[in-house]
C-alpha positions, 0 to 999 in steps of 0.5 A: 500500500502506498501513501495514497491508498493509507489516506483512503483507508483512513477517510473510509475507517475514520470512524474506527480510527475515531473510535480507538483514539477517544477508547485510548483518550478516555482509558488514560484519563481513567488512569491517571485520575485513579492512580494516587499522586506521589511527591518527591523530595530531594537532598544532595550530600557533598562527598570529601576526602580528608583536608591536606595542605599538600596539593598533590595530597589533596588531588589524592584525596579528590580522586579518592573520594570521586570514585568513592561517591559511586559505591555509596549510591548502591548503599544508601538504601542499605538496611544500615541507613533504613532500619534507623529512619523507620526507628526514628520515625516510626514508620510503618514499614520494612527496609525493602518497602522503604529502600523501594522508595529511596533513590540515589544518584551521582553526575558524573563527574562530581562528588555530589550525591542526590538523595530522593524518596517518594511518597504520597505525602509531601511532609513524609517524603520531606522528612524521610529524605532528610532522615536519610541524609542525616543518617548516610553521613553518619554510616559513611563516618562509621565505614570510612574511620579507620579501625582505632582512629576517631578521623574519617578519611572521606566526609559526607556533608548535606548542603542541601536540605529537601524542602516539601514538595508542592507539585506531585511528580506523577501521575503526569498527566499531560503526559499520559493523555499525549501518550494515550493520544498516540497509542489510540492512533496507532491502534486505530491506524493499525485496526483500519488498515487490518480491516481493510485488508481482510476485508473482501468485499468489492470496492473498485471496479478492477476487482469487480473486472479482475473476480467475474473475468467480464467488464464493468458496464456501469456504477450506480450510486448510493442513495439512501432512500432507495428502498423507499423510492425504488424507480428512478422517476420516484427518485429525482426524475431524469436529471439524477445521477442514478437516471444518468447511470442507468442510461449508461448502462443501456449504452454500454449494453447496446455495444456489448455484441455488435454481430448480434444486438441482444434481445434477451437479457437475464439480470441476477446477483451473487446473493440476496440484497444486492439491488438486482430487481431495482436494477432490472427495473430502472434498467427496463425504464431507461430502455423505454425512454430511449424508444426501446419497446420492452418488456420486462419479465419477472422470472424471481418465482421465488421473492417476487417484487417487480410488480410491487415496484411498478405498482401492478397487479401480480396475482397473475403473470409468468406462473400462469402462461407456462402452466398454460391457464392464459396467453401471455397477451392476457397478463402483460402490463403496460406501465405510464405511457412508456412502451414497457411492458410487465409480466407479473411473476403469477403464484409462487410455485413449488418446483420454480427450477424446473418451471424456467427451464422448461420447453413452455419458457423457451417458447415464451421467450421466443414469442415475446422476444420476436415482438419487441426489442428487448426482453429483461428478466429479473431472476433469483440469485446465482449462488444459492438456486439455479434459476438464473443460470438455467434462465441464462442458457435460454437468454442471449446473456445475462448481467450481474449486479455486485453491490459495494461494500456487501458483495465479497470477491469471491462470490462474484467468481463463483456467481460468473463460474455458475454462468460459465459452467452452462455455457451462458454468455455474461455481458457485464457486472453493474456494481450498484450502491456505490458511495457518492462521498469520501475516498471510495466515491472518487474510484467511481467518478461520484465524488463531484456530482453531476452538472447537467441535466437530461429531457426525454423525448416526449413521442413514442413510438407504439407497439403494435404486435401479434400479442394485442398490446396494441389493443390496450387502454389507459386506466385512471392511474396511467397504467394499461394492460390487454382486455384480457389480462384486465379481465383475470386481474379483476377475477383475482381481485374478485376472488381475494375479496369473496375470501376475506369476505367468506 
């Protein structure tokens, strides 16, 4: 990873890095109010040898006592030091707990040593300090008289008393919230980047191409209220940036087989939830403003949703053509004044497999297909039935619609695998859901909105086709089925209303 690629790390996990920065801040603060502060007093000793008039005695003398001053450091939490003070003062406590309290030190080069004892009471601290120094002069007196001689040869002198102390010498807190600060970045930096390698999901268009071995044909972007308004004209109308994908997407599918123009198109995912019957349908919707006569297929026999989309009957629909209950004149529904038709899903089946592989299927395909110019088919999920897959091998190709962020790398493989594995011709992957803000959008092309806007047309032409569509009639609510398909919806609703009536 480069420099680039930790800044997009960061923006798009800075909620983590957030996160374990105030955890760290706030474990800190905890510790620092909770430790009991502690106060140090300080008394420095002055070491020297015996006076001589004699320079060159004198020099002895100095050098005796320089390397003399090292050696006291280590006994000056001796229990020959400490067992006094805490007689003296009566101390509750041992000589190790009291030596853990004493520290001594020499700079170098000096015959000065500093004596310093902590405590979390600043007179105590005061008192044992002095205490001590009081009583290390009185050893090194003892240690440094000769056996019979009343003379000292080395003298430790106190020329500075400890005072008490104001301030305590810890908890630092500055300190430890600098420190907490930091660690709770490198944690936080470290967990993001951990997660972001770990992480599988599709987040670029490269990995999108690079998992399913086929092209990119377009990027939706992420609006959060697209469960609520599903279909781009509930949704910002033709000037939305969602509107403007689908119309590349149709653009791109036009010129995905230039020998052969495609008629037929099956449009699936990896998994559920991935925005496949949105896609489909926005899809449908941008064909037939650019004056394509389509009909869109609802083949997810499964978890229907189509209809419910539109705003259509689906009592009716795929289920009861392939079982040979109506023709499918009967049950196509036109939607607006777009020339898109809707085959609603019908009844859910027991056996939805073999219904879509079926000889009926293939010749509905071919009668629909023969009279306009696009069919799309909103099918289930390729990993977990086969729908789509068997759908695929009738079809001219099928689409893949990942969503970003939710579908791994590996279920898009295994997805484009499925479709290979029957022989079936992928077109492309539509990665939906794509943030418009923050480091993941730029890899898209969202980060900076759109500036223009889009007018359809408003002449279409109409279809005219052996299947009697032509024949059909605007209702109150802008949607048109055939004569007959009105008919068999306005049984249903008949039947429906007799059975919560009765």
């Amino acid at each position: 990873m480069d420099l680039h690629d930790y800044l997009r790390v960061l923006r798009k996990r800075w909620r983590l890095v957030t996160l374990c920065t105030l955890l760290a801040l706030a474990g800190s603060a905890t510790a620092t109010l909770l430790t009991t502060p502690t106060y140090q007093a300080t008394a420095q000793l002055f070491i020297s040898a015996q006076a001589a008039t004699d320079l060159s005695v004198a020099t002895q003398g100095s050098n005796f006592a320089l390397q003399r001053v090292t050696s006291y450091a280590d006994i000056v939490a001796s229990p020959m030091v400490t067992q006094p003070v805490i007689d003296e003062l009566h101390l509750a406590t041992t000589t190790a707990e009291l030596a853990g309290q004493i520290k001594a030190s020499n700079p170098p080069n000096t015959v000065l040593l500093n004596i310093s004892v902590s405590d979390p009471d600043p007179r105590l601290a005061r008192d044992i300090t002095n205490a001590v120094a009081a009583q290390f002069t009185q050893v090194v007196k003892q240690l440094e008289s000769p056996e019979g001689s009343g003379t000292a040869l080395v003298k430790a002198t106190v020329v500075q008393v400890a005072d008490t102390p104001i301030a305590p010498v810890s908890p630092r807190k500055t300190v430890n919230l600098a420190l907490g600060l930091l660690v709770g970045l490198a944690i936080g930096v470290g967990a993001a980047v951990l997660r972001e390698t770990l992480d599988t999901t599709l987040k670029s268009p490269t990995e999108a191409k690079e998992a399913s071995g086929a092209p990119v044909l377009g990027v939706v972007p992420e609006d959060p209220k697209t469960s609520e308004r599903p279909l781009v004209t509930e949704a910002g109308g033709s000037a939305s940036p969602r509107s403007e994908a689908y119309r590349q997407i149709r653009t791109n599918l036009q010129f995905v087989d230039v020998d052969r123009p495609v008629r037929t198109v099956v449009l699936t995912s990896a998994i559920p939830e991935e925005g496949k019957t949105t896609t489909a349908c926005n899809l449908a919707i941008a064909m037939a403003e650019a004056g394509k006569r389509v009909v869109l297929m609802e083949a997810d026999l499964r978890r229907p949703r189509t209809a419910e989309y539109f705003g259509l009957e689906g009592g009716v629909g795929v289920t009861n053509v392939l079982l040979g209950q109506t023709a499918p004149a009967d049950v196509l529904q036109q939607w607006g004044r777009l020339p898109l038709w809707v085959l609603p899903s019908g009844p859910i089946p027991p056996n939805p497999s073999e219904l879509l592989g079926s000889h009926q299927m293939a010749t509905l395909l071919k009668t629909i297909g023969a009279e306009v110019d696009l069919v799309i088919l909103d099918a289930p999920p390729l990993l977990p039935v086969t729908d789509a897959a068997v759908l695929a091998t009738q079809c001219d190709g099928a689409l893949l619609v990942a969503r970003h962020g939710h579908t791994h790398r590996d279920q898009l493989a295994g997805a484009a695998a499925a479709l290979q594995q029957v022989g079936a011709h992928l077109f492309g992957v539509i990665i939906n859901r794509v943030p418009t803000r923050g480091g993941e959008g730029r890899g898209y092309g969202y980060a900076y909105g759109y500036g223009y806007g889009y007018s359809s047309s408003s002449g279409r032409p109409r279809l005219t086709t052996s299947l009697d569509l032509e024949s059909s009639s605007a209702g109150p609510d802008g949607h048109r089925s055939g004569l007959a398909g009105r008919t068999v919806v306005a049984e249903q609703r008949r039947r429906r209303r007799v059975t919560r009536g009765g």
